[in-house]
C-alpha positions, 0 to 999 in steps of 0.5 A: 751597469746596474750597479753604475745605475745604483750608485747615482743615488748616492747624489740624492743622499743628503748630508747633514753638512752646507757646502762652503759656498752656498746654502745647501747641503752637501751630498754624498757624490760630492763628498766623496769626490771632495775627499777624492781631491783631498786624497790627491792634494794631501797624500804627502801629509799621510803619516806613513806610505801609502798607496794613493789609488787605494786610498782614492778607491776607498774613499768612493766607495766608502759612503756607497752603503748610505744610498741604503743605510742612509746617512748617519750623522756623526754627533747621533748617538741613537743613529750610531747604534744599529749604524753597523749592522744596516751599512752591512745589510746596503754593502752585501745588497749593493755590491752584490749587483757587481760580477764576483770579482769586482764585487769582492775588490770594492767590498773589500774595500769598503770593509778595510776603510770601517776597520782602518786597521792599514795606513790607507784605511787610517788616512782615508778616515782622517781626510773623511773626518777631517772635511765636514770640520772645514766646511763648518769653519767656511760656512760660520758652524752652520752644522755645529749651531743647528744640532747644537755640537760643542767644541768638546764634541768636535775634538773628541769625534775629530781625534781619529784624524792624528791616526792617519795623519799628525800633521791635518790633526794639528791643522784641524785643532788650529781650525777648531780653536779659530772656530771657538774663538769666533763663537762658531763653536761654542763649549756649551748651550744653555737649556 
């Protein structure tokens, strides 16, 4: 029960990204279950066989650490830096207050997602990368024109997604070229 507790702050934890239909930003509860759905809808878009059940647990737990790591935007080089090490800090503290077992499963988890070395941690990471780039095409680039993200940074971060699945990478490179050509994402800012 504590960590069932614990794990409602993931809703407070804001993320860098605006929902598609409104004017606030997204929370870690929502994306989660956001990529939980995709998981669903998508599995057959995965480039191999998976296990969509681990793929779904993955994809809850996988953003658990950031109820005390915080949530790192993915264009934050300085952020990135000690990222690892306080993600490992919230996941041995957090699962921690689970029973040995359940502590073991979910952590294990966590770990195989971070390493995406297996088809489900591949495609896991891909729907994960793969969310935030639609948003910003719903939203006008809302997060893209704030922190000033280029179209080459968007397809150098994005890249990753052909890993879990080819067929959304050429989707999310169709999206990424509308977007440009729209002027939401632009290939440079003037200082």
């Amino acid at each position: 029960m504590a960590f069932l507790v614990e794990i409602d702050k993931l809703k407070t934890i804001r993320r860098k990204t605006k929902i598609m239909h409104g004017d606030r930003l997204e929370n870690d509860a929502e994306h989660s279950w956001h990529l939980a759905m995709m998981a669903l809808i998508l599995q057959k878009e995965a480039n191999a066989h998976i296990d969509l059940l681990k793929v779904i647990k993955m994809l809850l737990v996988h953003d658990i650490v950031e109820i005390d790591a915080g949530d790192t935007f993915a264009y934050d080089t300085k952020g990135q830096e000690d990222k690892s090490a306080r993600e490992q800090r919230a996941a041995a503290r957090i699962f921690g207050l689970l029973p040995i077992e359940q502590e073991g499963e979910l952590l294990g988890l966590w770990r195989e997602f971070e390493a995406k070395e297996t088809a489900e941690a591949c495609f896991a990471a891909s729907l994960d990368r793969l969310q935030p780039l639609i948003h910003n095409h719903h939203n006008d680039g809302d997060t893209w024109l704030r922190y000033k993200i280029t179209e080459e940074m968007v397809l150098k971060r994005n890249r990753e997604i052909a890993s879990g699945s080819e067929n959304l990478w050429g989707y999310a490179q169709e999206l990424i070229g509308r977007s440009a050509k729209r002027g939401i994402l632009r290939q440079s800012y003037e200082e």
